[in-house]
Structure formats: structure tokens, C-alpha cells
C-alpha positions as CSV (number, residue, x, y, z in Angstrom):
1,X,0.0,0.0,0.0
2,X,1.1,3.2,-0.8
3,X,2.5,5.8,2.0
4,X,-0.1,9.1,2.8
5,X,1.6,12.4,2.8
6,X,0.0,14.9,5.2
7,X,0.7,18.8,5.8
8,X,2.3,17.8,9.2
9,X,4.9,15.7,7.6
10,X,6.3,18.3,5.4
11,X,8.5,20.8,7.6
12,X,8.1,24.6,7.7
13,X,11.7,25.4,5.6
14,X,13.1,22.4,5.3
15,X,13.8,20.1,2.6
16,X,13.1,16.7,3.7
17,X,9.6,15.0,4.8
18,X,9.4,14.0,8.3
19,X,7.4,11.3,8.2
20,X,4.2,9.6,6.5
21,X,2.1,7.0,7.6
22,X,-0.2,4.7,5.5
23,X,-3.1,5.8,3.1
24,X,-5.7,4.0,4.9
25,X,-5.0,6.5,8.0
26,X,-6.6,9.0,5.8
27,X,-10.4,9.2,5.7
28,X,-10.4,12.0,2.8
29,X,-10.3,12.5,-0.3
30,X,-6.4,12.5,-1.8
31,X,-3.8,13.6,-4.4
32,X,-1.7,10.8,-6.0
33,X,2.2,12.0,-6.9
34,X,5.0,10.2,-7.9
35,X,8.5,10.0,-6.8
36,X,10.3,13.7,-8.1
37,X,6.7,15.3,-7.7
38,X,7.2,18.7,-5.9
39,X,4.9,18.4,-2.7
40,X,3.9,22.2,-2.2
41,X,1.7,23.4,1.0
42,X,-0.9,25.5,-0.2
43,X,-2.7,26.0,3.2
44,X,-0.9,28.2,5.5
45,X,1.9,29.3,2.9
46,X,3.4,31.5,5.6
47,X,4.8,28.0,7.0
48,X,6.9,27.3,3.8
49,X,6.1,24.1,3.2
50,X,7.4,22.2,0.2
51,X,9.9,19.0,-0.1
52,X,10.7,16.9,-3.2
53,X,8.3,13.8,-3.1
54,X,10.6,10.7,-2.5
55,X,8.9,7.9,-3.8
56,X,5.3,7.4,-5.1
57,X,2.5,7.9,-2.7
58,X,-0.8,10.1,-1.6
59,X,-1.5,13.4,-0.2
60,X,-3.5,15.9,1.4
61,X,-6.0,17.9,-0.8
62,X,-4.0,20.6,1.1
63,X,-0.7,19.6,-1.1
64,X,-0.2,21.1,-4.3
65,X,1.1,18.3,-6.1
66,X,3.6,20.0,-9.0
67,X,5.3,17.3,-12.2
68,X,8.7,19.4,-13.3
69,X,8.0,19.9,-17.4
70,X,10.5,18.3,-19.8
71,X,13.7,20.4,-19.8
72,X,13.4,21.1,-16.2
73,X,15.7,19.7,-13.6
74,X,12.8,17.9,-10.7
75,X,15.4,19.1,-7.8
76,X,16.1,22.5,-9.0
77,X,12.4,23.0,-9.7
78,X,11.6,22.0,-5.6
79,X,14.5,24.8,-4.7
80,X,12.6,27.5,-6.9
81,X,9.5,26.6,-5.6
82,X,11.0,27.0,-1.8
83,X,12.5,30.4,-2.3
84,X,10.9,33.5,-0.7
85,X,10.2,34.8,-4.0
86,X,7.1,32.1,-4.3
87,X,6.2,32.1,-0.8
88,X,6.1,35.7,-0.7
89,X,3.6,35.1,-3.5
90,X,2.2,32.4,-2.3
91,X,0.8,34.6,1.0
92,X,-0.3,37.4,-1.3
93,X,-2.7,35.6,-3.4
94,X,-3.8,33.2,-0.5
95,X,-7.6,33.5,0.2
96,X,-9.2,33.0,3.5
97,X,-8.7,34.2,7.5
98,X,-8.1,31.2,9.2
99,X,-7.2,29.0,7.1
100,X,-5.8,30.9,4.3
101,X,-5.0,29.1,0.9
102,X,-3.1,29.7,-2.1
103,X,-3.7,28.3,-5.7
104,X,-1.3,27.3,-8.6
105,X,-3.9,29.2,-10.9
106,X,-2.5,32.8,-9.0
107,X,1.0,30.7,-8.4
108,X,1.8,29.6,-12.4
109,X,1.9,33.1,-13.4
110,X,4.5,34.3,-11.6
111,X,7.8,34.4,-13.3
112,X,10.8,32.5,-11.9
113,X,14.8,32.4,-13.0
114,X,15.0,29.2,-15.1
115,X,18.9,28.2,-16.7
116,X,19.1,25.8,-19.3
117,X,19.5,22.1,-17.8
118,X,23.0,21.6,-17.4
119,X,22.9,25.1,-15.1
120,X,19.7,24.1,-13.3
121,X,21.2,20.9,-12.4
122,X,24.6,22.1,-11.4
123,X,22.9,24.9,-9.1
124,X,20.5,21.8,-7.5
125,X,23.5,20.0,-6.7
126,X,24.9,22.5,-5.3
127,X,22.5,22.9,-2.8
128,X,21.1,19.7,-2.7
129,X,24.7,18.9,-1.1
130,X,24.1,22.1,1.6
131,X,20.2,20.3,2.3
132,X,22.1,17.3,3.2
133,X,24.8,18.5,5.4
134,X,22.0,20.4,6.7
135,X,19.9,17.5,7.3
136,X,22.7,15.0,8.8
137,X,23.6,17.6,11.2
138,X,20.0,18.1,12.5
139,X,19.9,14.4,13.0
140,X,23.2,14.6,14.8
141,X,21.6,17.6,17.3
142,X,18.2,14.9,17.7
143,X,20.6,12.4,18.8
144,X,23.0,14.0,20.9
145,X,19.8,15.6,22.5
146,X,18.4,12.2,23.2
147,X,21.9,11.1,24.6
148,X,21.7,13.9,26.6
149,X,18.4,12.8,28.2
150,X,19.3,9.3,28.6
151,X,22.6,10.5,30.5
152,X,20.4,12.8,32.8
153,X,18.1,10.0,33.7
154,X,21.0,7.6,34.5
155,X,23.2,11.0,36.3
156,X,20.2,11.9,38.5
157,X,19.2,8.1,39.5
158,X,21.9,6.0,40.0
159,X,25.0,8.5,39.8
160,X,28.5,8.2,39.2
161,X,30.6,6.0,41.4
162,X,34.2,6.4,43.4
163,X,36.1,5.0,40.0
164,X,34.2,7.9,38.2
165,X,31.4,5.2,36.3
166,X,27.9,4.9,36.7
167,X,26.4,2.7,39.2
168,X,24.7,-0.3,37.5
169,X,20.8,0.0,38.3
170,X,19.3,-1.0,41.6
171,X,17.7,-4.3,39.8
172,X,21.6,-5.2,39.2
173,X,23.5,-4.4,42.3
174,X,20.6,-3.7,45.2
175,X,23.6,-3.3,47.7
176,X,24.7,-0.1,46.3
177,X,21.2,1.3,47.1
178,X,18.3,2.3,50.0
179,X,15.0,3.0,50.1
180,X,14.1,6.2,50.7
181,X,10.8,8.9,50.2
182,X,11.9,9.0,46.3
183,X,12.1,5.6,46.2
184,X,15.7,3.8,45.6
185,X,18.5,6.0,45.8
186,X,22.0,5.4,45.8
187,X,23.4,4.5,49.5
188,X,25.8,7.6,49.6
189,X,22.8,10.3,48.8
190,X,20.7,11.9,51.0
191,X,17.1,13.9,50.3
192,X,16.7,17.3,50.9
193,X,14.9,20.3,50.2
194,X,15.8,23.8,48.8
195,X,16.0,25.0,51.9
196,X,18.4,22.9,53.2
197,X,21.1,24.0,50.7
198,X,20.4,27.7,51.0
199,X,22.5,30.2,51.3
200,X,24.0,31.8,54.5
201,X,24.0,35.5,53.1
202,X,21.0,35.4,50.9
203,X,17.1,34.7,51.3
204,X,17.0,31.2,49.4
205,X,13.4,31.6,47.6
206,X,12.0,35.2,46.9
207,X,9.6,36.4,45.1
208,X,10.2,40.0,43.2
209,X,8.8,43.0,44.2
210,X,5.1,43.8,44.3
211,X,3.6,46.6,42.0
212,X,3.6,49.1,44.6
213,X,7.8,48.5,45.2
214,X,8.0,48.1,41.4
215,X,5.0,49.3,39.0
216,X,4.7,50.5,35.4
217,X,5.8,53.9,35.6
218,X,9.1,52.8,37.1
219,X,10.7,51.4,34.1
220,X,13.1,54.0,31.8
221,X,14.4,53.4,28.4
222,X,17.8,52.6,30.2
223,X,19.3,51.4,33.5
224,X,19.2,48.3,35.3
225,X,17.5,45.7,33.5
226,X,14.4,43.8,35.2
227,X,13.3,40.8,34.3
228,X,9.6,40.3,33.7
229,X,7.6,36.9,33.2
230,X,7.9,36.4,29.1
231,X,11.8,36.7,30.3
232,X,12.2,33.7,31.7
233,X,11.7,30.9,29.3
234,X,12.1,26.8,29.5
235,X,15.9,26.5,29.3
236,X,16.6,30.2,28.8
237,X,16.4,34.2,29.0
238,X,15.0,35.6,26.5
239,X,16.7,39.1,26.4
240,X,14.1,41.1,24.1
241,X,11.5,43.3,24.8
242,X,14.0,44.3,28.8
243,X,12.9,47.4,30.4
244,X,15.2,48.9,32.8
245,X,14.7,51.2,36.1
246,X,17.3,54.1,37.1
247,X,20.4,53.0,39.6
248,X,18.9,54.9,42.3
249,X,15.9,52.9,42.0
250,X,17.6,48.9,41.6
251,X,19.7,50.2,44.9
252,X,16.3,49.9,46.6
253,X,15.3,46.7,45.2
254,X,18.8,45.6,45.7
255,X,17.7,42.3,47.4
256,X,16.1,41.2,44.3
257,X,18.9,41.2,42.2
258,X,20.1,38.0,40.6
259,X,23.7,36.5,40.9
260,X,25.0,33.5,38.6
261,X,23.5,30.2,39.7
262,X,20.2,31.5,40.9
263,X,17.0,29.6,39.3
264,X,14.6,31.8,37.6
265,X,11.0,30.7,38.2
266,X,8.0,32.2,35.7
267,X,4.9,32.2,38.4
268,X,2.5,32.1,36.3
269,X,1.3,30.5,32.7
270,X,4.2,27.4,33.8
271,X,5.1,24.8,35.3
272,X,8.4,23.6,36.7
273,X,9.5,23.8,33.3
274,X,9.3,27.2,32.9
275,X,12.5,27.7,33.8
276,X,16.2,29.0,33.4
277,X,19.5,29.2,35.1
278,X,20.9,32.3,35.9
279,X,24.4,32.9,34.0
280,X,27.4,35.6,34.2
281,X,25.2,37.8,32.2
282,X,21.7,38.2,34.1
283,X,24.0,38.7,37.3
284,X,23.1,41.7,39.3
285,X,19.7,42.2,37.3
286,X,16.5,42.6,38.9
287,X,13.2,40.8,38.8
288,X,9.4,41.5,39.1
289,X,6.7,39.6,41.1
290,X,6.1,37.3,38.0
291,X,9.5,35.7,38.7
292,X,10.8,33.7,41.8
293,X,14.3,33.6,42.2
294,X,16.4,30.5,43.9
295,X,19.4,31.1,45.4
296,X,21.7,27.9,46.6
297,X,24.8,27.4,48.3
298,X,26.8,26.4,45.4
299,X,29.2,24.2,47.9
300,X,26.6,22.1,48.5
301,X,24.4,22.2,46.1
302,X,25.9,22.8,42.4
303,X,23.2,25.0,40.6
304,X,23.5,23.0,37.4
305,X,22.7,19.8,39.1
306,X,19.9,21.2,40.9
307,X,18.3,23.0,37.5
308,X,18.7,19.5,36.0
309,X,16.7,17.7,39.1
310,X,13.9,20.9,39.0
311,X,13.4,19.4,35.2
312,X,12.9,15.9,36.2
313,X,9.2,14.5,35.8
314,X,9.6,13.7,39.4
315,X,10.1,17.5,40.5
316,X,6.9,18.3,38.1
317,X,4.6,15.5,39.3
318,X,5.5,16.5,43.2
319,X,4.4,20.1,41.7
320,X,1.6,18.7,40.2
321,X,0.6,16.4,43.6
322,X,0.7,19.7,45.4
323,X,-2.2,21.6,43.5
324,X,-6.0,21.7,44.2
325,X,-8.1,21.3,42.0
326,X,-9.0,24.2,40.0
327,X,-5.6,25.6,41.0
328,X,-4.2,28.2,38.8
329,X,-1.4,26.7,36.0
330,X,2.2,27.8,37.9
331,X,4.6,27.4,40.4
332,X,4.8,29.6,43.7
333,X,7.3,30.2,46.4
334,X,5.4,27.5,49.0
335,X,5.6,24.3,45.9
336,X,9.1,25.2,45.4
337,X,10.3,25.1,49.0
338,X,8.5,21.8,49.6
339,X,10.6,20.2,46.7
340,X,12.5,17.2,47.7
341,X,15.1,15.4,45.9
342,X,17.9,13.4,46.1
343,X,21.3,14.8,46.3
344,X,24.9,13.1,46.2
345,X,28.0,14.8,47.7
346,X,29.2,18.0,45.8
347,X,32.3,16.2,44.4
348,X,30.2,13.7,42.3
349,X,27.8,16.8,41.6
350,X,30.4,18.4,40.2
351,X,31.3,14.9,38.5
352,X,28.0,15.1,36.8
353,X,27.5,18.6,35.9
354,X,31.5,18.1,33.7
355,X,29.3,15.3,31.8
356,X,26.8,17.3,31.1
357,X,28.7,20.4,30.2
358,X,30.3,17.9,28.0
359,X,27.8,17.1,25.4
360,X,26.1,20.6,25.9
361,X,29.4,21.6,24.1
362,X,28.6,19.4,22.1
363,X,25.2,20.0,21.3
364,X,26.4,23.8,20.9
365,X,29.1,23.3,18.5
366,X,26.4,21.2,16.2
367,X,24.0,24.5,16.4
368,X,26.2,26.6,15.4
369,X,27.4,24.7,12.4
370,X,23.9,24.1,11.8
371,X,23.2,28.3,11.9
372,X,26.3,28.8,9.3
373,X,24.8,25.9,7.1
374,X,21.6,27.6,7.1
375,X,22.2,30.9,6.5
376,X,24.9,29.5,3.7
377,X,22.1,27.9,2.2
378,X,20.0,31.1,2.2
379,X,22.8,33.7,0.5
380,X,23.0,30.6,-1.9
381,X,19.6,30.2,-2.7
382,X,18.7,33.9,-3.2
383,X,22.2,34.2,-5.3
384,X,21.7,30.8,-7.7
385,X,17.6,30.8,-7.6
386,X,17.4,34.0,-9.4
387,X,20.6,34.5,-11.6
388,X,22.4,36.9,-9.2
389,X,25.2,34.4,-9.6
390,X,25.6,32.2,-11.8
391,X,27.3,28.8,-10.7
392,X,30.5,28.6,-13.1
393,X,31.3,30.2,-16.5
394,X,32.1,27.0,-17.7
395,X,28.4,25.9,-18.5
396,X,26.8,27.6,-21.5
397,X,23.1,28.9,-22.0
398,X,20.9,31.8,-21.3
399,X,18.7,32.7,-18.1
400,X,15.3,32.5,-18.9
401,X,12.5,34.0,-17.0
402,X,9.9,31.5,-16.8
403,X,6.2,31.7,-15.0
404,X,5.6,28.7,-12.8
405,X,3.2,27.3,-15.6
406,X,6.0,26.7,-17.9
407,X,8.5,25.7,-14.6
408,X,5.7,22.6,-13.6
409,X,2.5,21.5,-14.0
410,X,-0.3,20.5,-11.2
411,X,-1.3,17.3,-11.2
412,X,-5.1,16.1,-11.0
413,X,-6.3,14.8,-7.4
């Protein structure tokens, strides 16, 4: 049986499908294509949504289903038809409110750079070669992400050991572990609370300031930055849209400044994964009442390790436990400080946070080939997809301006 296509298996941007299941998922009516069909999104062309058909199959009615005409190279025409150019074009002519749709009756007349062969296929290989690198590194981030999560699991259960491995799980070696509140923990760890690891010289869970300390007509177009709730993100701070109050005025709220370490809690709209750990550069800023801040003694508690064991599904379901019914989505000061998890001596924290610092460099250093792959990809495309440049003087044969009609074809349903 032939694989179904639908609109969430193409990607927004990207160049491969992510999936398909089987046509008898589909209860509607379909499009047939063949493999080298271009699979173009017409609902919602603000997504981008258009891949090369791989092999032979059925789609949405929502899936333009475009046959490259003789003369035309099947991968360059999928490029063209993914440049800003058409999806610029594609939102103009779209009809709708909703669920706005395009057409190739309004999408065949627009004209489009079109080489002769030998050109069109040199430029697809060209960046058929970038989609690829692109694509095999995306699957290297996936997997270093998952690795990443299976080493958390295994860090934050069963630890790391005095030769510096992993203890082998409690169904393997029961002598290395004890019961405990949490369940089986290793026999060196203990459970705690927040406030058992707080600081000596700072309040260990605060809430910001109310709007009578801290209100609207506070905030200047410079100063000390204050974070505010749509700040605080899962994982990070998102340093857009700061507002700032004057020096005189954070010297006042100075005991709601942030130092490196400290967890940043949204209250509201969140759960325990609304989240981020403070670093060098939200140090010394301020934060409203829509943020709780956590504040640790990093000698016994390293704050990596405990932003890692705030993330678990155990910190979130002991969250979750702790909520009424009808209680409002969010995390306060009282769930935080009744917390309890299980912590190993700071050396084999520290053990565990190198490990994860490890393939978090890792993880980093695939981004941000992955960013210069992109945005190589891009100047590419917008240089090669509209004759800007063309890909060596050694290929012969005129640019041609072609309207989408004479690029491809639409299939019937």
C-alpha cells in the first residue's frame, strides 16, 4: 500500500519529509504523486512548506502536487518553488482568515529564473549537497539531545561512582542502594529540600517585588535591567522586549537582584519547566513579582545539578501532587520550598554537571554549524535561484525567466 503524505509531515523550511504514515489513516479525499513530484503546502503558505516527493505515494488535498515539465531539472524545480520569491507570493494571493490558501492558478503566473539544464542541475546540486549536510547535522543535534536525556536520567538516579562510572541500576547491584521517600536511591545520597542548601548571606526563595515597590511607571528606556515573566523561558532568558529602572531605583530593590546560579522561576502560565538558570550575564539584574528567584549554596548544592533535578518528571509531578483542584497553572514560592530530591556529595555533583557540560558543548558546536549551514544555504539560494550568480562560466546557456506554468505542472487529485 502506498505511504499518505499529510501537511504535518512536510516541515516549515526544510527540505526533507518527516514522516508519513499509511493511506488507509486517511479518511479524505487524496492527491496521487509520484516520486520527483514537488509536494507544495498551499494552506498556511506562511509555514513554507514544500519537499521533493521521494517515492510514489498520496496526499493531502491541502498539497499542491507540482510534475517538473520536460527540460526542467525535478530538484532544481523543488529549490525554486521554496524560495521567498514564491512564498512571498504564495501569501499574497492566498484567500481565507483562518485557514488561508493559495492556488497554482495565482502561483503559475509568476515568473521564476529558469537556466538551461546543465545550469539548473549544477545549481540543485549545489544545494542539494548544503540540504544534506544540513539535514545529517539536524539528525546529529536529535541524537546528541536524546543522549543527553538518557545521561540525565541515568546521572540523577543512580549517579556516578568512586572510580568515576555509573552505578549499574538497583535491579543489578541492590547493595549499592536504600530506600528512601523518592524511592531507591544510591546508598551515599541523601534527600533534601531547597532550603536545606540555601545560602548563608541570601534569602533562598523570593519572590520579586510587588507593584507598589516596582510598577509601570518605574521602568526607563535605560538602566538596570528587570526581568519580567515572558523573560524567563524553558531553558533560557530571552533578552528582548528588557525594560530597565534608574540605579537609584535597583539600589532599593537591591535584594532582588540576581547573581550567577540562581534559578529563575516564571509564576505564572508554567510549570516547573518554565525555567532557566541564571548565567554571568543576568548577574546583578532585577526581577518583578512574575519571577521567583532560587538562590543555593553552590558548595553544597551545584546549581547545574539542581536546574537539572527541577526538570525531572519527578520534581513536576511532586508540583503537580501539590495543586487543588482548579488551582491556577504555575509554580509559587510555597511548591518550590517543599521540593524534595535526592542529592549526592558536591564532588560527584560536580562529577556530573562536567558530563553534562560535556555534550552541551557538544550540542552547541552542532548548532552553530547548523546556523552557518543555514544561513549559507540562504545567500545561496537567493544568489543561484534568481541568476544573481551564476554557478561557473564554464556551463553555457541563457537565463530565462519562466512563469511557474512553464516551470511545472499541477497534477489532478
Amino acid at each position: 500500500m502506498r505511504p499518505y503524505v499529510g501537511l504535518e509531515n512536510i516541515p516549515s523550511r526544510g527540505a526533507h519529509l518527516t514522516g508519513w504514515s499509511t493511506a488507509s489513516s486517511s479518511i479524505s479525499t487524496n492527491s496521487i504523486f509520484q516520486e520527483g513530484d514537488v509536494l507544495f503546502g498551499k494552506l498556511r503558505p506562511n509555514l513554507r512548506k514544500c519537499v521533493i516527493a521521494p517515492f510514489d505515494g498520496y496526499c493531502s488535498t491541502d498539497i499542491l502536487v507540482l510534475r517538473p515539465n520536460t527540460g526542467v531539472d525535478s530538484s532544481f524545480a523543488g529549490k525554486v518553488l521554496r524560495t521567498e520569491q514564491v512564498g512571498a507570493a504564495a501569501e499574497m494571493t492566498s484567500v481565507g482568515t483562518k485557514m488561508p490558501r493559495t492556488s497554482w492558478k495565482h502561483l503559475s503566473e509568476l515568473e521564476v529564473f529558469c537556466p538551461s539544464l546543465p545550469e539548473q542541475s549544477k545549481v540543485a546540486q549545489i544545494l542539494d549537497t548544503l540540504d544534506t549536510a544540513i539535514h545529517e547535522t539536524e539528525a546529529i543535534i536529535a541524537k546528541l539531545k536524546a543522549v543527553k536525556q538518557g545521561l540525565l536520567h541515568d546521572l540523577l538516579t543512580r549517579g556516578i561512582d568512586a572510580n568515576g562510572e555509573l552505578r549499574p541500576p538497583q535491579a543489578e547491584a541492590p547493595q549499592l542502594y536504600k530506600e528512601s521517600a523518592l524511592g531507591w536511591i544510591p546508598n551515599e545520597w541523601e534527600v533534601h529540600g531547597v532550603l536545606d542548601v540555601a545560602p548563608a548571606d541570601r534569602q533562598c526563595i523570593l519572590t520579586g517585588p510587588f507593584g507598589a515597590e516596582l510598577g509601570q511607571a518605574d521602568f526607563k528606556e535605560e538602566g538596570t535591567p528587570v526581568l519580567r515573566i515572558g523573560n524567563v523561558q524553558a531553558g533560557h532568558i530571552d533578552w528582548n522586549n528588557i525594560q530597565f529602572v534608574t540605579q537609584e531605583k535597583a539600589q532599593r530593590l537591591d535584594k532582588y537582584r540576581v547573581a550567577t546560579g540562581d534559578l529563575l522561576f516564571a509564576r505564572q502560565g508554567a510549570t516547573t519547566g518554565r525555567n532557566a538558570l541564571a548565567d554571568a550575564r543576568a548577574h546583578g539584574v532585577l526581577i518583578n513579582y512574575h519571577i521567583i528567584r532560587v538562590a543555593v549554596d553552590h558548595a553544597k548544592c551545584h546549581p547545574t545539578y539542581l536546574y537539572a533535578l527541577f526538570n525531572t518528571a519527578n520534581a513536576k509531578s511532586q508540583v503537580d501532587q501539590s495543586k487543588g483542584r482548579g488551582t491556577r497553572e504555575g509554580i509559587n514560592s510555597e511548591q518550590i520550598a517543599s521540593l524534595t530530591f535526592a542529592l549526592p556529595n558536591p564532588e560527584e555533583q560536580n562529577e556530573a554537571v562536567e558530563r553534562i557540560a560535556s555534550i552541551d558543548a557538544s550540542i552547541s558546536d552542532e548548532s552553530m554549524l547548523l546556523e552557518k549551514l543555514q544561513l549559507e544555504k540562504s545567500g545561496l539560494m537567493d544568489d543561484l535561484l534568481t541568476g544573481r550568480v551564476r554557478v561557473t562560466p564554464l556551463l553555457e546557456g541563457d537565463s530565462t525567466s519562466q512563469t511557474g506554468q512553464q516551470l511545472a505542472g499541477q497534477m489532478p487529485g
